[in-house]
LUMSENU-495611 format. One record per residue (C-alpha): z, x, y; residue number from 1. Coordinates in steps of 0.2 Angstrom, whole numbers, always signed. Each point is the difference from the previous one (the first is absolute). Layout:
N
<w->Z u->X v->Y kedren->NUM>
...
//
This chain:
453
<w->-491 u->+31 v->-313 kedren->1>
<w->+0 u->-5 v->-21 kedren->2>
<w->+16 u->+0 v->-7 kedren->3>
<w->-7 u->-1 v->-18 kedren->4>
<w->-3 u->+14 v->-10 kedren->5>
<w->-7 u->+3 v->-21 kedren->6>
<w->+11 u->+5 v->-12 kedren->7>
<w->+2 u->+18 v->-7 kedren->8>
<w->-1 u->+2 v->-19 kedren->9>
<w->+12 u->+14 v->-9 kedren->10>
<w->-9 u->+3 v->-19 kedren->11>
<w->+15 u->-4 v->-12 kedren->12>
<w->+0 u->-18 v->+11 kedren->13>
<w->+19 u->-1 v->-3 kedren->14>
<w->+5 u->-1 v->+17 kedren->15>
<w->-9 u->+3 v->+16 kedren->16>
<w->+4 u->+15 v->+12 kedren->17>
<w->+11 u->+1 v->+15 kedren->18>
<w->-15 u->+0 v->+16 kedren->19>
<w->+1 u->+0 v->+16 kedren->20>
<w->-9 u->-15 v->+9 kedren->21>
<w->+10 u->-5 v->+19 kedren->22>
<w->+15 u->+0 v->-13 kedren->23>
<w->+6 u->+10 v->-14 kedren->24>
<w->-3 u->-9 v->-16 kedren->25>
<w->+13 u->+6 v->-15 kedren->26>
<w->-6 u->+4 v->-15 kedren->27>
<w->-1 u->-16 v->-12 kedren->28>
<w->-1 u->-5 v->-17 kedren->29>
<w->-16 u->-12 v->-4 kedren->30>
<w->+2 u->-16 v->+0 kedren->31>
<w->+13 u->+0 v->+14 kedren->32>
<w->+2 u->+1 v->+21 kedren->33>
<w->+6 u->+7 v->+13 kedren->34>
<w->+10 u->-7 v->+13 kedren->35>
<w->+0 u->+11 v->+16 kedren->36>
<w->+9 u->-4 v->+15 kedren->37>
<w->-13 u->-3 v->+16 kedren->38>
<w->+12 u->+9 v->+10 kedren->39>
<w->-9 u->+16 v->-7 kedren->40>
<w->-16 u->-4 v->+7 kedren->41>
<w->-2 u->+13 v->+18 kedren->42>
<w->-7 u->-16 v->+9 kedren->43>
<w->+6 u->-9 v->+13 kedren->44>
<w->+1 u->-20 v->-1 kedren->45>
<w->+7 u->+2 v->-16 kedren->46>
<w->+13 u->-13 v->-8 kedren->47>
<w->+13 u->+14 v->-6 kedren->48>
<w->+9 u->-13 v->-11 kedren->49>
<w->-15 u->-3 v->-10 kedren->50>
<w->-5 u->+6 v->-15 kedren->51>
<w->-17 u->+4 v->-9 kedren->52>
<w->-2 u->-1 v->-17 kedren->53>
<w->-17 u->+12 v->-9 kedren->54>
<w->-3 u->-4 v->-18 kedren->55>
<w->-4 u->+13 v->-12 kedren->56>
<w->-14 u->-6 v->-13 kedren->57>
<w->+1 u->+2 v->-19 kedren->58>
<w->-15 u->+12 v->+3 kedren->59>
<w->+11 u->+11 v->+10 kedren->60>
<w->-9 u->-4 v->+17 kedren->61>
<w->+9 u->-5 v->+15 kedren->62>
<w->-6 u->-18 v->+4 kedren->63>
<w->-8 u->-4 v->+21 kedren->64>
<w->+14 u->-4 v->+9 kedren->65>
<w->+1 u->-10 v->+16 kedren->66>
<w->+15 u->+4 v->+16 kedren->67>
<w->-5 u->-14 v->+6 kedren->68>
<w->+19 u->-7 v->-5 kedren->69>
<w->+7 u->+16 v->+8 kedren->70>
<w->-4 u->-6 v->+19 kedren->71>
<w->+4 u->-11 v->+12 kedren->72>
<w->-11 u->-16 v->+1 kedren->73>
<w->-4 u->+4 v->+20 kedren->74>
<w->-3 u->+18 v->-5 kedren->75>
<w->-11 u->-4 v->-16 kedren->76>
<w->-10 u->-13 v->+11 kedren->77>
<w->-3 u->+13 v->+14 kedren->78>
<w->-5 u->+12 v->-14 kedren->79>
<w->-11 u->-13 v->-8 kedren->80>
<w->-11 u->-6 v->+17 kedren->81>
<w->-1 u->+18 v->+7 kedren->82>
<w->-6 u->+10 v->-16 kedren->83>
<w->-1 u->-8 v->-16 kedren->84>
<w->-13 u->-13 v->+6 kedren->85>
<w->-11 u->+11 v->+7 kedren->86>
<w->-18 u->+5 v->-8 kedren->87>
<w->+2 u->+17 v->-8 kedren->88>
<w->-10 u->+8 v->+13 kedren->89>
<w->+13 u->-5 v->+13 kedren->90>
<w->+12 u->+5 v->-10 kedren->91>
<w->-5 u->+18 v->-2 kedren->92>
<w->-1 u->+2 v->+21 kedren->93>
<w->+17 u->-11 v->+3 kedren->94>
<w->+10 u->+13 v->-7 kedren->95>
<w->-7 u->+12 v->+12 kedren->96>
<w->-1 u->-10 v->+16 kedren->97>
<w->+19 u->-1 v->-2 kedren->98>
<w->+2 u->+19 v->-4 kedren->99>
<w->-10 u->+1 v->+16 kedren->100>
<w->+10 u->-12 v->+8 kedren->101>
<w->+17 u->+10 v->-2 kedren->102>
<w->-7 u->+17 v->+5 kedren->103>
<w->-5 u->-8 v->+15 kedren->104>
<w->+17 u->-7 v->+2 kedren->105>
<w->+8 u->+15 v->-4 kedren->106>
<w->-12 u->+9 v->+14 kedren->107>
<w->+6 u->-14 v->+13 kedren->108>
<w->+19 u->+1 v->-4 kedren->109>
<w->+0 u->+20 v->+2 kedren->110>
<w->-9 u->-1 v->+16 kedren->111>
<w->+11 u->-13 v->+6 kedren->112>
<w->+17 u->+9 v->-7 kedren->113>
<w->-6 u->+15 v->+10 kedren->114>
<w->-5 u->-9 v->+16 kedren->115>
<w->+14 u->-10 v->+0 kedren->116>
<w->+13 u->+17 v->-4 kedren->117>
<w->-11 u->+10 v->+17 kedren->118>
<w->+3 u->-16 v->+9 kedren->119>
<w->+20 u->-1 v->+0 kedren->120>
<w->-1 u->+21 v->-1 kedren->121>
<w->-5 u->-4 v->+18 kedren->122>
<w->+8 u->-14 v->+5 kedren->123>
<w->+18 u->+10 v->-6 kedren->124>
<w->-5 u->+14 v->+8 kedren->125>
<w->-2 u->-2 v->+17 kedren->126>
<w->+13 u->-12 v->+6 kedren->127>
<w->-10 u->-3 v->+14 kedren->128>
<w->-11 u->-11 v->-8 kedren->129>
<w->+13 u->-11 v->-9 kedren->130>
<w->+6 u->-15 v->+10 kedren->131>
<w->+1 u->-17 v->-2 kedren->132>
<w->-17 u->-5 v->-2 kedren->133>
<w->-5 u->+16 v->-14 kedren->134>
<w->+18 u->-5 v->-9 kedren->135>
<w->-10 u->-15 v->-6 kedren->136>
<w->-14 u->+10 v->-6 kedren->137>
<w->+11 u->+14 v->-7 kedren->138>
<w->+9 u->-13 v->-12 kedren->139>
<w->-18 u->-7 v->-4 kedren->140>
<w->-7 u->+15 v->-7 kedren->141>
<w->+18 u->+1 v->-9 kedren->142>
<w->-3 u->-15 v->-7 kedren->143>
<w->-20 u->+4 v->-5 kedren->144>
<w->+9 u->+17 v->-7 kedren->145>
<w->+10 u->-9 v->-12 kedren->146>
<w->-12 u->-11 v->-8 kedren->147>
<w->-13 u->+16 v->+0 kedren->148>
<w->+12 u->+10 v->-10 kedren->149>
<w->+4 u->-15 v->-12 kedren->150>
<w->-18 u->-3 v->-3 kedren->151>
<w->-4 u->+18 v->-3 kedren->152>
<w->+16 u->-3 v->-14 kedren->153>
<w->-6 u->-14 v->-9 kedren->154>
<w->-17 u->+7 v->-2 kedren->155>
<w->+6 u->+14 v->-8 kedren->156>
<w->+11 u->-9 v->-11 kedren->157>
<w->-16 u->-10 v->-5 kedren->158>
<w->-8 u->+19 v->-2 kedren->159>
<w->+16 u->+6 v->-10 kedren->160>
<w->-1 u->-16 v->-12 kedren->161>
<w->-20 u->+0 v->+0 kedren->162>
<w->+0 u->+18 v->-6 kedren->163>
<w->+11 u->-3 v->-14 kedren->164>
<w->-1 u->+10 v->-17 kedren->165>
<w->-7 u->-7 v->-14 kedren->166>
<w->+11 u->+9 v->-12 kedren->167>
<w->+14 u->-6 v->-11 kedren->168>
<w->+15 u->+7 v->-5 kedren->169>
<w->+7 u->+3 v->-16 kedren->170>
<w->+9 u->-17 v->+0 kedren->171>
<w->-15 u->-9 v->+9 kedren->172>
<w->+6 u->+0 v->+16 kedren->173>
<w->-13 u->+4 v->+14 kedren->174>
<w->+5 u->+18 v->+8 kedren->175>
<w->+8 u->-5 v->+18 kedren->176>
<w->+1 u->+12 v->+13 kedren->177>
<w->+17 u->+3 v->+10 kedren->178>
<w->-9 u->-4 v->+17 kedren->179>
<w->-11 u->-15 v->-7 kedren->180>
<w->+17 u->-8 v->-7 kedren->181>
<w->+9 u->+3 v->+19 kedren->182>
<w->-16 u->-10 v->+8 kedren->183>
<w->+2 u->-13 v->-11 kedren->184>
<w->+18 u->-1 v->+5 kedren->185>
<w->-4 u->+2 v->+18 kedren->186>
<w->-17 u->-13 v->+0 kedren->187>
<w->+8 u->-14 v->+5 kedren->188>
<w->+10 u->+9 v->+13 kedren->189>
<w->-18 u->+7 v->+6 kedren->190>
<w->-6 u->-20 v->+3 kedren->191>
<w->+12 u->-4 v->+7 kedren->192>
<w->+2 u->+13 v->+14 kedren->193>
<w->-18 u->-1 v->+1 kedren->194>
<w->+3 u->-20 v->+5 kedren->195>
<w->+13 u->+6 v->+12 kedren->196>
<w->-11 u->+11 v->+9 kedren->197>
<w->-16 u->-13 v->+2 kedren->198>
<w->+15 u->-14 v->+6 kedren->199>
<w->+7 u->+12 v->+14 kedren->200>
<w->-17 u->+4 v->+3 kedren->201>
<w->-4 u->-17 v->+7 kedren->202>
<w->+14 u->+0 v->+8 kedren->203>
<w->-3 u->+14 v->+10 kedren->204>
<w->-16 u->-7 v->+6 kedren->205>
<w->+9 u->-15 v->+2 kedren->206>
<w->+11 u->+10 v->+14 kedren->207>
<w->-15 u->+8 v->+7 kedren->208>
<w->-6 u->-18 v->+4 kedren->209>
<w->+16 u->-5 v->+8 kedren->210>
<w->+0 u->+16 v->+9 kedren->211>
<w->-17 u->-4 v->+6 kedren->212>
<w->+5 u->-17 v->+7 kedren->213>
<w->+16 u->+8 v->+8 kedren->214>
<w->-12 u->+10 v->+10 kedren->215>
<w->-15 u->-14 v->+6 kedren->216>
<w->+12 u->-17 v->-1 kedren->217>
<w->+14 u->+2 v->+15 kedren->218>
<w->+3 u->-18 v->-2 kedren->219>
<w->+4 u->-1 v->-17 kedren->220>
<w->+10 u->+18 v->-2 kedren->221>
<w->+7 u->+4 v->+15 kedren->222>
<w->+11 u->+14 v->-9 kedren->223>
<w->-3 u->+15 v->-12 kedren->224>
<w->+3 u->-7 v->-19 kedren->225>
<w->+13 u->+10 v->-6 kedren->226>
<w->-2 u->+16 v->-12 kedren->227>
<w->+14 u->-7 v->-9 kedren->228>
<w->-11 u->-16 v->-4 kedren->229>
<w->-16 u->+8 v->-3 kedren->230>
<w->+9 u->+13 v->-14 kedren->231>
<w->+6 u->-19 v->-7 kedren->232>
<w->-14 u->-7 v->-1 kedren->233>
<w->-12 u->+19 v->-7 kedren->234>
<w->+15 u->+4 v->-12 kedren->235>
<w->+13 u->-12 v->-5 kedren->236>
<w->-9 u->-16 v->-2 kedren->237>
<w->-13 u->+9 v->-12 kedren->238>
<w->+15 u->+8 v->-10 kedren->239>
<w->+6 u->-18 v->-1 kedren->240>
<w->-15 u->-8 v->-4 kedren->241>
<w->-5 u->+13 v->-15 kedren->242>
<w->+18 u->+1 v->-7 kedren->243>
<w->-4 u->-20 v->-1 kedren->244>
<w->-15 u->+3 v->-8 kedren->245>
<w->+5 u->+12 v->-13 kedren->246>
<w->+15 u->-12 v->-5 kedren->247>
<w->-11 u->-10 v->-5 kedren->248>
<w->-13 u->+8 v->-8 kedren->249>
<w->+15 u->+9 v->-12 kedren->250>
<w->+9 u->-17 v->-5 kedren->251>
<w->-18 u->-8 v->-3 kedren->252>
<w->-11 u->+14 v->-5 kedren->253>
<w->+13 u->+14 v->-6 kedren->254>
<w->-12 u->+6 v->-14 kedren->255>
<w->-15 u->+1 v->+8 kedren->256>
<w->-4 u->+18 v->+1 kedren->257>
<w->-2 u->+5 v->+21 kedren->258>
<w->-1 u->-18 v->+2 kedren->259>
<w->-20 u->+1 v->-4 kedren->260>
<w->-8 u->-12 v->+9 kedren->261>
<w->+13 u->-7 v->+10 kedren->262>
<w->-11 u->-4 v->+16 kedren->263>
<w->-5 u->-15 v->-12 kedren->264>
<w->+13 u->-4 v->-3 kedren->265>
<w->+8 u->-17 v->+9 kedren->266>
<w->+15 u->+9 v->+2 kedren->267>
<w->-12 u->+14 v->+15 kedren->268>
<w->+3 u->-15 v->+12 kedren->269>
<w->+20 u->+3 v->+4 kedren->270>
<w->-7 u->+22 v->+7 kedren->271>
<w->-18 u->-6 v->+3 kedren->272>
<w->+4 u->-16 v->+11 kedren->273>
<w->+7 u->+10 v->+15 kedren->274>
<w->-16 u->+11 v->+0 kedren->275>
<w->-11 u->-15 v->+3 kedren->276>
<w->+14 u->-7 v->+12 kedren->277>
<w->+0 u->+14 v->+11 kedren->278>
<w->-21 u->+5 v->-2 kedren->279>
<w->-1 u->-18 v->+10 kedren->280>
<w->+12 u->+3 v->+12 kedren->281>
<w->-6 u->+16 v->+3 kedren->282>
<w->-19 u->-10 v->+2 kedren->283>
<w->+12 u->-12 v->+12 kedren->284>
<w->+4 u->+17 v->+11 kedren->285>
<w->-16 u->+7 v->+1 kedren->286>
<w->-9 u->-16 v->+6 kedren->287>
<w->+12 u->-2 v->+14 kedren->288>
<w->-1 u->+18 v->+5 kedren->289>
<w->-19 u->-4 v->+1 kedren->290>
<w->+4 u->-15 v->+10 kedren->291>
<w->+12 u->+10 v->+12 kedren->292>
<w->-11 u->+11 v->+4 kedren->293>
<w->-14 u->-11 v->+3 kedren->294>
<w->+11 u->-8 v->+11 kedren->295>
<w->+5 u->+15 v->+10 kedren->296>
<w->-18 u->+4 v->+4 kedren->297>
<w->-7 u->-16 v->+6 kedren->298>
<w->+17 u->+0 v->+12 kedren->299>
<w->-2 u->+17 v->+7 kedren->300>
<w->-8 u->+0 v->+16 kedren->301>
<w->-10 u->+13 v->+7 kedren->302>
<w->+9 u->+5 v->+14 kedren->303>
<w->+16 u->+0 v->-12 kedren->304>
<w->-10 u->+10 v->-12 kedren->305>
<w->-4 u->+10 v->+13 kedren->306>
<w->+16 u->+3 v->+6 kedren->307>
<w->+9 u->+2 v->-17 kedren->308>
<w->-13 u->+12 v->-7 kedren->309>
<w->+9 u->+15 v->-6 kedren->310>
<w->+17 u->-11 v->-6 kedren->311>
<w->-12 u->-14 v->-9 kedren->312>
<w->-13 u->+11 v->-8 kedren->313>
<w->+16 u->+12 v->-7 kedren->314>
<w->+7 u->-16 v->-10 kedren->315>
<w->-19 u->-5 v->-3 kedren->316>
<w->-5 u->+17 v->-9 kedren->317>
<w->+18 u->-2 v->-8 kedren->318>
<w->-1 u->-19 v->-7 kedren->319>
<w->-19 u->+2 v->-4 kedren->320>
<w->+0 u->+15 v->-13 kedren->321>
<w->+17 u->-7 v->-9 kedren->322>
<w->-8 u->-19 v->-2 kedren->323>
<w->-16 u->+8 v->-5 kedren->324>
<w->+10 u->+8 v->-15 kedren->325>
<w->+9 u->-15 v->-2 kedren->326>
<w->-17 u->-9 v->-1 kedren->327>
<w->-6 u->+12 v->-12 kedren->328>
<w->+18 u->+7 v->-13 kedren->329>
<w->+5 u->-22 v->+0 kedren->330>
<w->-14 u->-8 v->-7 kedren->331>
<w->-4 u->+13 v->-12 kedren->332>
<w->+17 u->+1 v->-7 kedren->333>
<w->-2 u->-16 v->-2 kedren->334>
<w->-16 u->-2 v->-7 kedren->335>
<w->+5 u->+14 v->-14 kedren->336>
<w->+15 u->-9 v->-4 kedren->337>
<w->-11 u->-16 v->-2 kedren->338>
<w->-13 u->+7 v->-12 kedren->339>
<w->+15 u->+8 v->-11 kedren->340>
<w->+6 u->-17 v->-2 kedren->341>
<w->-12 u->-13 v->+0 kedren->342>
<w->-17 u->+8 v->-2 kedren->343>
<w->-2 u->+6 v->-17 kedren->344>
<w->-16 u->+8 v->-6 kedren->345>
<w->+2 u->+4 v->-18 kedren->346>
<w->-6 u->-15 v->-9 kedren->347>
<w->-18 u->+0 v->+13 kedren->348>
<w->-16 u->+9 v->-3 kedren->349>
<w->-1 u->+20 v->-2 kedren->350>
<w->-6 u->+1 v->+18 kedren->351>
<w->+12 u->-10 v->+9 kedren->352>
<w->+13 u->+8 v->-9 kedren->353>
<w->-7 u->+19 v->+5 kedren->354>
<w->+0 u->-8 v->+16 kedren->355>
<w->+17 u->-5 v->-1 kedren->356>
<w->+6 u->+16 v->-5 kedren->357>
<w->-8 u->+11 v->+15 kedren->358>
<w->+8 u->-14 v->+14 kedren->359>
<w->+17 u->+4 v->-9 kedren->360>
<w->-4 u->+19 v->+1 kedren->361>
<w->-5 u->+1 v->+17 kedren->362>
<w->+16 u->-13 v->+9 kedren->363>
<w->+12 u->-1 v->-11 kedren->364>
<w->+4 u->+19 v->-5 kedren->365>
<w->-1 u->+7 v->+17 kedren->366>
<w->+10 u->-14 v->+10 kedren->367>
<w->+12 u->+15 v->+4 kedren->368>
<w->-15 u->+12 v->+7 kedren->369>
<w->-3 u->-15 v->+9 kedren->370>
<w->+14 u->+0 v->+11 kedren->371>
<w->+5 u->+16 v->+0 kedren->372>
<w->-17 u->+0 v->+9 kedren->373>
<w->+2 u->-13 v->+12 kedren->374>
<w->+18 u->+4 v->+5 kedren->375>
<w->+1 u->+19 v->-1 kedren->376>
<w->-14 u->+8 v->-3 kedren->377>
<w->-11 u->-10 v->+14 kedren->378>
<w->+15 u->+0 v->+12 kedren->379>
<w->-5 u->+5 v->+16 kedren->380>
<w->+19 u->+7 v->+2 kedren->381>
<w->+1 u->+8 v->-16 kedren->382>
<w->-16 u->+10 v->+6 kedren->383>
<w->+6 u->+4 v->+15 kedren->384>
<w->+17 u->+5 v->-6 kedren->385>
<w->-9 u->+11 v->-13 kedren->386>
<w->-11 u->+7 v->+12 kedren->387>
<w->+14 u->+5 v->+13 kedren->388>
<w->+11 u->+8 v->-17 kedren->389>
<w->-17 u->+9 v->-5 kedren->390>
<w->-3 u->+5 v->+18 kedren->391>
<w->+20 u->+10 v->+0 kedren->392>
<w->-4 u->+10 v->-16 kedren->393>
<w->-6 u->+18 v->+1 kedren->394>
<w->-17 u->-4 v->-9 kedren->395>
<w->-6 u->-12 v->+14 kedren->396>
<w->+6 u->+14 v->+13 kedren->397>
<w->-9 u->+13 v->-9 kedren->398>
<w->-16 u->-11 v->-1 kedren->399>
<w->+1 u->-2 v->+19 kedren->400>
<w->+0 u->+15 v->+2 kedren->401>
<w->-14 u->+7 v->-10 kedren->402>
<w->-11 u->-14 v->+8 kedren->403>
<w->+6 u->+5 v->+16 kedren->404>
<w->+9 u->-15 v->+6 kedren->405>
<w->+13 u->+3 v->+14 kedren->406>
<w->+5 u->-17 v->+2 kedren->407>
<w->+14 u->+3 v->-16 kedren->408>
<w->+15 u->-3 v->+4 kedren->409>
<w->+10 u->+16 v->+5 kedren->410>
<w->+16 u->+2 v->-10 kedren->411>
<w->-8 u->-10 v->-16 kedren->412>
<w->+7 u->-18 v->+5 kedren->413>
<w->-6 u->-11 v->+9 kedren->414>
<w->+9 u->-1 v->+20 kedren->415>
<w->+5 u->-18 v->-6 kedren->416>
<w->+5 u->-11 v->-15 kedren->417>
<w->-3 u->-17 v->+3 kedren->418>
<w->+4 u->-16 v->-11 kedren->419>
<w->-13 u->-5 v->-13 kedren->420>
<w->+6 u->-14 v->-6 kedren->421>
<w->+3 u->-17 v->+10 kedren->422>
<w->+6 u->-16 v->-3 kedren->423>
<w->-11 u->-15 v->+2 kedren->424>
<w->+7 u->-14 v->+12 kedren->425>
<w->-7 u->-17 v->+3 kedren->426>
<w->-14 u->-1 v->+10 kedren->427>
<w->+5 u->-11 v->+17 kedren->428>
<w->-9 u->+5 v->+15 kedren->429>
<w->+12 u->-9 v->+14 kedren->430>
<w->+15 u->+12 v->-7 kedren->431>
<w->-14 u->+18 v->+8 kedren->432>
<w->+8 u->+1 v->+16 kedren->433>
<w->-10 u->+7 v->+18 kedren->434>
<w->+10 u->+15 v->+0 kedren->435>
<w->-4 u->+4 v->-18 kedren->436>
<w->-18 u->-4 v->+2 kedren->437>
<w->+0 u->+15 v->+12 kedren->438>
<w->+11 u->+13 v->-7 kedren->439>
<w->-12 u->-3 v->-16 kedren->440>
<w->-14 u->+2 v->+12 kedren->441>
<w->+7 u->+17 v->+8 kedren->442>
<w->+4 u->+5 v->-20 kedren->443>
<w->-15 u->-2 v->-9 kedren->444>
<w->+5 u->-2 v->-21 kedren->445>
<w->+3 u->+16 v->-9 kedren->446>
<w->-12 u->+5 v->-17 kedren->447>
<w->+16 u->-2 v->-10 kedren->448>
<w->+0 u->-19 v->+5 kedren->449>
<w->-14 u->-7 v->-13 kedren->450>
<w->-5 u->-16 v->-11 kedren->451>
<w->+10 u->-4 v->-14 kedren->452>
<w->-7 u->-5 v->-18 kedren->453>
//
């Protein structure tokens, strides 16, 4: 990116024209500048309260001129060690590694905003499915929802103010759409709800954690943690932690236009601490679910395995597919949010960079698709409770019939509607009594009954 351009020439050289280069530039007399605010520049990391001054020389050409003055230093460096070092012939193919970059993104956040949206379209629908286990996902994806929608936002701001006209008024000002002047109104409203959503986002997984170790560690959580708390802990202690954060960032960094650059800024620490807090305790929960479990295998028996086999492989099958999605959805939250942060690729080699860019594209975009996959779309009780609605509609009756299948049900629904959704309690195998073992032995396990995600 060159910020320096050669001057135009007029023929009477009395006075060089008004032009349009990132600013409007009035029409001056020879001999004189122009001093034109840098808040007129459509760039983000722009200092608004400085100015740039453009002399017009006595030949009537505009002299090189340098913004340089018009950004922040942070923002100038960052502009510096990602573009304006680099060999010319990287600096033909940056621009469109990053315009490749934010397709890619765009592709990922769509696909994720749908998923997510068919996710809680389900999980609304059919109350069946919602109880206290899928409420912790349900306000997950909630939270994943919000920070998709405010990042589809702020990259159209970026595409508004990007796709600016280059034409000047009558009184040199740059012609400013209605819509363009609202986003730059509602930009820092944009961040900041889109740091809202990444906070409650950890904090959900932070629940699923806790609800995990509700389930596996009797000792340690001998009772259900209250909804009350987990809706504390996903919604209110993010609100306060953000509303902390932008305080801040308004009595220090008022003027800085969407408060560009402000995960490098010293001042990230008071929303991004937290994150890192709860990415370790959420590392703590997951090794000591490993740890339970391995415990829990080398102490059962085989006659108790034996005789426990349809209760224990129930609550197996359940705790097994939800700490494989928590295996999978924790660490790569966290590893996304770590390469945001503190791996940055912009100043490194073309290659690298390229690489950079398509490990962004492929986990950080689609964190929503994610887990709408793992904890909707692969549900084993979502499908089955799908499958049973699919199986009462008149299409499904009407295909049975035409392939000949008499085993339909008769009136269109099925002879009984059993519960699809249950509630995880802690494993303990001295609390299965005799009597129990042998009614569940008379009563084999229903389909409707199936791993969780």
């Amino acid at each position: 990116m060159s910020f320096t351009i050669n001057g135009s020439s007029i023929a009477n050289n009395s006075y060089c024209p008004a032009i349009f280069f990132h600013i409007c530039w009035p029409q001056t007399l020879a001999g004189q500048s122009a001093n034109v605010s840098c808040a007129a520049l459509l760039q983000e990391g722009v200092d608004t309260t400085k100015f740039v001054t453009r002399h017009c020389l006595p030949s009537g050409n505009w002299s090189n001129i340098n913004f340089k003055q018009c950004f922040y230093p942070d923002v100038w460096a960052l502009l510096v060690k990602s573009f304006l070092v680099r060999p010319q012939s990287e600096r033909e193919i940056f621009p469109k590694l990053v315009r490749f970059a934010r397709y890619g993104e765009l592709g990922g956040l769509s696909l994720s905003l749908t998923s997510v949206l068919i996710s809680l379209f389900i999980f609304f629908t059919f109350r069946t499915l919602y109880c206290e286990r899928t409420k912790i996902h349900v306000n997950l994806l909630l939270a994943i929802l919000i920070q998709t929608i405010a990042r589809l936002s702020a990259y159209a701001f970026q595409m508004v103010s990007q796709n600016a006209s280059g034409e000047c008024s009558v009184d040199n000002h740059l012609h400013s759409s209605l819509g363009r002047s609202l986003l730059s109104v509602l930009c820092p409203s944009i961040t900041v709800l889109l740091q809202f959503g990444k906070t409650a986002m950890f904090m959900w997984m932070l629940c699923e954690g806790i609800q995990l170790n509700n389930v596996l560690t009797v000792g340690v959580f001998k009772n259900y943690f209250k909804t009350l708390y987990f809706h504390l802990l996903g919604w209110f202690l993010p609100f306060c932690i953000t509303l902390s954060w932008t305080i801040v960032m308004v009595i220090k960094q008022r003027e800085r236009r969407c408060f560009y650059n402000y995960n490098h800024l010293i001042y990230y620490w008071i929303i991004d601490g937290p994150r890192y807090a709860v990415m370790i305790i959420n590392i703590i929960f997951l090794l000591n679910i490993l740890r339970v479990l391995m415990v829990k295998m080398k102490e059962g028996s085989e006659k108790q395995v034996r005789e426990d086999r349809r209760r224990a492989s129930m609550n197996a099958k359940f705790v097994r597919q939800t700490v494989k999605a928590a295996i999978f959805l924790l660490p790569l939250l966290g590893i996304t949010h770590v390469l945001e942060t503190f791996v940055s690729a912009y100043d490194k080699p073309i290659t690298i960079f390229a690489i950079y860019c398509c490990v962004n594209v492929i986990l950080v975009a689609p964190q929503g698709f994610y887990c709408a996959l793992f904890y909707c779309f692969l549900n084993a009780e979502v499908q089955e409770t799908l499958k049973r609605r699919f199986q009462t509609t008149q299409l499904w009756h009407r295909w049975k019939k035409y392939s000949g299948d008499k085993n339909s049900y008769p009136n269109g629904t099925p002879k009984k509607e059993n519960q699809s959704c249950l509630d995880l309690k802690p494993l303990d195998s001295k609390s299965i009594k005799n009597d129990e073992l042998l009614k569940s032995e008379q009563h084999p396990l229903t389909s409707t009954i199936d791993e969780i995600q």
